[in-house]
C-alpha beads as a LAMMPS data file, in Angstrom:
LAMMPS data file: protein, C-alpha beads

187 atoms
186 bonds

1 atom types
1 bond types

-500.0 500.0 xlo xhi
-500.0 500.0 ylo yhi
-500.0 500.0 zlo zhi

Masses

1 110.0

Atoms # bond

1 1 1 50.591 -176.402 326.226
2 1 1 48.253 -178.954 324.394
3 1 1 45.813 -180.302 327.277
4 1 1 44.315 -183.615 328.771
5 1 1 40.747 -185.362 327.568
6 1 1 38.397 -182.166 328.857
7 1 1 40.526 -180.275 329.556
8 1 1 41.096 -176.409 328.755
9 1 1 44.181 -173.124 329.247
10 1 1 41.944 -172.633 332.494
11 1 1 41.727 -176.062 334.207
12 1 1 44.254 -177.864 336.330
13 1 1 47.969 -176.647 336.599
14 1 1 47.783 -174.623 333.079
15 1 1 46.904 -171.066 334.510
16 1 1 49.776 -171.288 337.187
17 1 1 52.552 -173.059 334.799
18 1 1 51.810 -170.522 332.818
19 1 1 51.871 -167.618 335.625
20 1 1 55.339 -169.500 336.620
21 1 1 56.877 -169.170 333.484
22 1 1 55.927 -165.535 332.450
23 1 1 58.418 -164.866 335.530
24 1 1 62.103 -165.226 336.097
25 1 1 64.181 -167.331 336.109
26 1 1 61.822 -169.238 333.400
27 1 1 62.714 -166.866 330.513
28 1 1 60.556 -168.201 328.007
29 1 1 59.352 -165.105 326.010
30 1 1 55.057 -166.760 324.692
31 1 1 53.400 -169.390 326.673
32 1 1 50.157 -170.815 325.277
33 1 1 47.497 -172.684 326.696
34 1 1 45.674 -174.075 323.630
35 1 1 41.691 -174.551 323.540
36 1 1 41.244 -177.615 321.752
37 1 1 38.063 -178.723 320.115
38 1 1 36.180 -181.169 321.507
39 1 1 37.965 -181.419 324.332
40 1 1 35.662 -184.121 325.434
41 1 1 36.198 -185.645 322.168
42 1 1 39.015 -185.225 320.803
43 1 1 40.039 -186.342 317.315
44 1 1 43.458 -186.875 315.803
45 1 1 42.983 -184.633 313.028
46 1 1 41.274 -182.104 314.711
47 1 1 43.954 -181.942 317.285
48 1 1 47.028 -182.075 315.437
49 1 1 45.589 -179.347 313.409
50 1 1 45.222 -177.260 316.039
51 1 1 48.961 -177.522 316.999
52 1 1 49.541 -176.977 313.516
53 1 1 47.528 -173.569 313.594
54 1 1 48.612 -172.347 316.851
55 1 1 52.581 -172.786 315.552
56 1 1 52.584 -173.194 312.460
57 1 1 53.484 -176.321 309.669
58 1 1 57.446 -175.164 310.863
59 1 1 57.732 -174.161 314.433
60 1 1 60.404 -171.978 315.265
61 1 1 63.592 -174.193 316.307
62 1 1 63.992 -172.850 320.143
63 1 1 59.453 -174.155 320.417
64 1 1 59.702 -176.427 323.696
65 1 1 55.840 -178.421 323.357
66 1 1 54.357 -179.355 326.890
67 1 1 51.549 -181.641 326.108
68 1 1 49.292 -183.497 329.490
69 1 1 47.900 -186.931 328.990
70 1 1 46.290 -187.046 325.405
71 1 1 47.667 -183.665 324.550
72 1 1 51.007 -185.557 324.613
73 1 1 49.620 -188.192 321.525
74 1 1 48.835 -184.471 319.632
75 1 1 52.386 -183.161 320.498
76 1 1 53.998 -186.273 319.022
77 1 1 51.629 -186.523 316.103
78 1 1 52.452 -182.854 314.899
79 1 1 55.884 -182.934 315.334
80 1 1 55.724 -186.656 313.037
81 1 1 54.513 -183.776 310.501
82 1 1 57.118 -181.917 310.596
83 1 1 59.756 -181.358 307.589
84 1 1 62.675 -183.952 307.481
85 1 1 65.499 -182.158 308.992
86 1 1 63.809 -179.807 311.187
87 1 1 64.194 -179.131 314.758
88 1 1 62.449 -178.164 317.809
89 1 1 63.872 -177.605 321.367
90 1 1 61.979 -180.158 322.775
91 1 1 59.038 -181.665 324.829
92 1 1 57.851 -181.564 328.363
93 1 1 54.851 -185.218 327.854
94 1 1 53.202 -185.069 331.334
95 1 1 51.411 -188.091 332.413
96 1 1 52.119 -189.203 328.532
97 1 1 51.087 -192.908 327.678
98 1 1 51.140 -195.725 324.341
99 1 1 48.783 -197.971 326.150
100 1 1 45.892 -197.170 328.711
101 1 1 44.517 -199.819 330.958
102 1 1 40.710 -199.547 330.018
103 1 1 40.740 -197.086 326.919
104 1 1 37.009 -196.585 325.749
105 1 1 35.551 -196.102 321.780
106 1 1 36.732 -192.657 321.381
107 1 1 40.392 -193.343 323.081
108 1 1 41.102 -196.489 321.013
109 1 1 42.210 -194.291 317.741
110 1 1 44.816 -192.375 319.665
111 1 1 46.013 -195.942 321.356
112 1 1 45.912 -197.749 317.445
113 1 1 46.783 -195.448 314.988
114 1 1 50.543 -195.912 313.749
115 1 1 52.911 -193.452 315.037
116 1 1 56.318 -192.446 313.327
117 1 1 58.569 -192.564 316.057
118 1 1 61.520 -191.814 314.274
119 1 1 60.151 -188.799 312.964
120 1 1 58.697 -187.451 316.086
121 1 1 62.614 -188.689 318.031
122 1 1 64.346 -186.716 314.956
123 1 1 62.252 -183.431 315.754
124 1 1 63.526 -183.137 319.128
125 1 1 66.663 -182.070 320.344
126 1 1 64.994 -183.307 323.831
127 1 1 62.743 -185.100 325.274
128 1 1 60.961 -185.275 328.565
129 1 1 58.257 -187.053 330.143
130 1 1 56.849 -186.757 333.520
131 1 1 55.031 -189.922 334.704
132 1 1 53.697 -191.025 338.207
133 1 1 53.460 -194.146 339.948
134 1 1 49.864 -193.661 340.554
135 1 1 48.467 -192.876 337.287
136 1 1 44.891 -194.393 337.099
137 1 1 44.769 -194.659 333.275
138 1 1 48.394 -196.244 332.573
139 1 1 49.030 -198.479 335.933
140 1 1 52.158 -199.982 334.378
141 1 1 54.253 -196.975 335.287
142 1 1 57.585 -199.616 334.279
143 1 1 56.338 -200.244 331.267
144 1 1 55.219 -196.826 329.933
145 1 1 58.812 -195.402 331.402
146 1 1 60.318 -197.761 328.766
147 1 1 58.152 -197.333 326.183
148 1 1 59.378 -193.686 326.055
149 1 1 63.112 -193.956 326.699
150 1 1 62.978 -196.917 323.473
151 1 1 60.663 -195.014 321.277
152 1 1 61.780 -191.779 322.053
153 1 1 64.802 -191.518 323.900
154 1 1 63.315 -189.839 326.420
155 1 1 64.725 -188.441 329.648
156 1 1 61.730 -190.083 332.104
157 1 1 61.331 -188.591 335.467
158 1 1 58.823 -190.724 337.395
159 1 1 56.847 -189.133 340.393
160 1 1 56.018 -190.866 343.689
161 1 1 51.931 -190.337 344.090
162 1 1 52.011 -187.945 341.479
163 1 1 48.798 -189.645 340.128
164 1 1 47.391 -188.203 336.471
165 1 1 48.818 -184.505 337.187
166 1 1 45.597 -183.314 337.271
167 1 1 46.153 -180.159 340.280
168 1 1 45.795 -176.510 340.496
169 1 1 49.573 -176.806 341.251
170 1 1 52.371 -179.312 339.912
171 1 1 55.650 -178.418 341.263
172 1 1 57.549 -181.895 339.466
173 1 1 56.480 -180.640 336.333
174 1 1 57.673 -176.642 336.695
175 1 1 60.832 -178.463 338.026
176 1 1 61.238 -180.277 334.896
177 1 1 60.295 -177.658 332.485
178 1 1 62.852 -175.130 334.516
179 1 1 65.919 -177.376 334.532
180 1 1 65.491 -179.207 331.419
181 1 1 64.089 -176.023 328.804
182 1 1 64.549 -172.721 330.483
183 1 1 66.919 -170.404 328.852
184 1 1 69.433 -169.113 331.339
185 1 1 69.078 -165.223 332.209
186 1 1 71.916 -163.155 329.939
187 1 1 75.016 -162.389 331.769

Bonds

1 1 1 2
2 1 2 3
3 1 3 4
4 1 4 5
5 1 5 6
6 1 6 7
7 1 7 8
8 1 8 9
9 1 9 10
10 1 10 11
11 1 11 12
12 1 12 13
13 1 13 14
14 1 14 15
15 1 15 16
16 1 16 17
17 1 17 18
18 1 18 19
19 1 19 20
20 1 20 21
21 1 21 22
22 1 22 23
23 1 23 24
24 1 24 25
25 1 25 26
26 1 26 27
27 1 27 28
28 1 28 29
29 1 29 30
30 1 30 31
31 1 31 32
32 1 32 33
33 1 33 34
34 1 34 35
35 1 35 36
36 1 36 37
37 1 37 38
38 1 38 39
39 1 39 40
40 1 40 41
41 1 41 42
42 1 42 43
43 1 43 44
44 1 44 45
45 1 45 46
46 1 46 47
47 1 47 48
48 1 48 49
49 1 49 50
50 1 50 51
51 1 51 52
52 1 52 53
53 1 53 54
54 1 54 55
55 1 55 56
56 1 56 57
57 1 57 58
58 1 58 59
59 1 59 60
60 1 60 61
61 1 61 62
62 1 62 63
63 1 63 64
64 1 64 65
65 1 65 66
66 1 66 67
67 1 67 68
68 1 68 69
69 1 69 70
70 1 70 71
71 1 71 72
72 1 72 73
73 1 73 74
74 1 74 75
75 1 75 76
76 1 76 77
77 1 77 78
78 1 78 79
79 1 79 80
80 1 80 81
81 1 81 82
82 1 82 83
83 1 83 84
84 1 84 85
85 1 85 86
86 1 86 87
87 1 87 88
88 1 88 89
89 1 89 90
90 1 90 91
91 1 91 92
92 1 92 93
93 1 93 94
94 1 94 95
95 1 95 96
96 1 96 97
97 1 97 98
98 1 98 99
99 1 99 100
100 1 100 101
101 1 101 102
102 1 102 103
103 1 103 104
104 1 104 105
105 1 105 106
106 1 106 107
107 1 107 108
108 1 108 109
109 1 109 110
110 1 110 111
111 1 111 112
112 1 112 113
113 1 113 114
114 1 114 115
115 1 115 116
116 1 116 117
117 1 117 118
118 1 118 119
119 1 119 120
120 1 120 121
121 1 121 122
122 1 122 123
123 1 123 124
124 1 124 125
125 1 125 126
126 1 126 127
127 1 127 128
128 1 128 129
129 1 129 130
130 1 130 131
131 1 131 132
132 1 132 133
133 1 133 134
134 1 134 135
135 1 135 136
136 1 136 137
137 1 137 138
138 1 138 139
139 1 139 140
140 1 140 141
141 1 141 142
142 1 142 143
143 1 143 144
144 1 144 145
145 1 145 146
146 1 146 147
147 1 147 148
148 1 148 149
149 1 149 150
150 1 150 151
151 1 151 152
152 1 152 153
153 1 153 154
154 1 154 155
155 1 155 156
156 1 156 157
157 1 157 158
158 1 158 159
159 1 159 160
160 1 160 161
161 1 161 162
162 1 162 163
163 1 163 164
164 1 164 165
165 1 165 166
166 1 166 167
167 1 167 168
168 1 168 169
169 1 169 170
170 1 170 171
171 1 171 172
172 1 172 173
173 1 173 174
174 1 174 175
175 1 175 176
176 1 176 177
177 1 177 178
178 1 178 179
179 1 179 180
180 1 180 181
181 1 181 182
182 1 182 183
183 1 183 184
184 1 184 185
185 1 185 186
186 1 186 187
């Protein structure tokens, strides 16, 4: 899990996603919460670098990537990295965005600096973003949805009043990460 601007493995619903998913049925055998630096800073470089050191330059192919708000920029931006041909699982973006309605100085490189989509749509064998209607940064909910599902061929699952996702608990996005990534219990 790569988190918002500020944020850290012990703020909003990080500690019980990853509480939920340490549990059956999720099956998922490591969950990280990454600290990032300068969380209220955050840099391309340093961020993507982190990814890099927390998995690796090649992830292993069954890595699923759950990245919240800018953490989903550093998700995309590491797996644009990654070797042509290689393969993760996938992505879980929560409250993921291209555009932000009134991005400040230290937003605008995240918002301007060139993206390979292709790249980043080639590393995943799927996609997933989790938006909300109500998102004060990115008010064009319509427009963000297809933003994702043309750049990225996402699977977009938009969330009545789910605002930035920014709660001690966030049942849509356990939902998604259970019924779109979880490996099914043997048997």
């Amino acid at each position: 899990m790569v988190p918002r601007w500020a944020g850290s493995p012990d703020t909003d619903f990080y500690p019980w996603l990853t509480a939920k998913v340490r549990t059956p049925p999720a099956r998922f055998d490591d969950v990280r919460a990454l600290a990032m630096p300068t969380p209220s800073a955050p840099t391309l470089d340093g961020w993507v670098s982190t990814v890099a050191s927390a998995v690796g330059s090649v992830p292993a192919p069954s890595t699923v990537f759950l990245g919240h708000s800018v953490g989903c920029q550093a998700v995309m931006r590491y797996l644009a990295t990654l070797p042509p041909g290689h393969t993760v699982e996938g992505a879980l973006l929560v409250a993921g965005w291209f555009e932000v309605d009134k991005p400040w100085d230290t937003l605008r490189p995240w918002i301007e600096t060139p993206m390979d989509f292709d790249r980043v749509r080639a590393a995943l064998r799927r996609c997933v973003v989790v938006l909300s209607d109500s998102d004060p940064f990115t008010s064009d909910w319509r427009r963000n949805t297809r933003l994702f599902e043309e750049r990225l061929g996402a699977e977009v699952r938009v969330i009545p009043g789910g605002r930035h996702f920014n709660n001690p608990q966030e049942p849509a996005v356990l939902e998604a990460l259970q019924e779109r990534f979880a490996v099914a219990p043997p048997g």
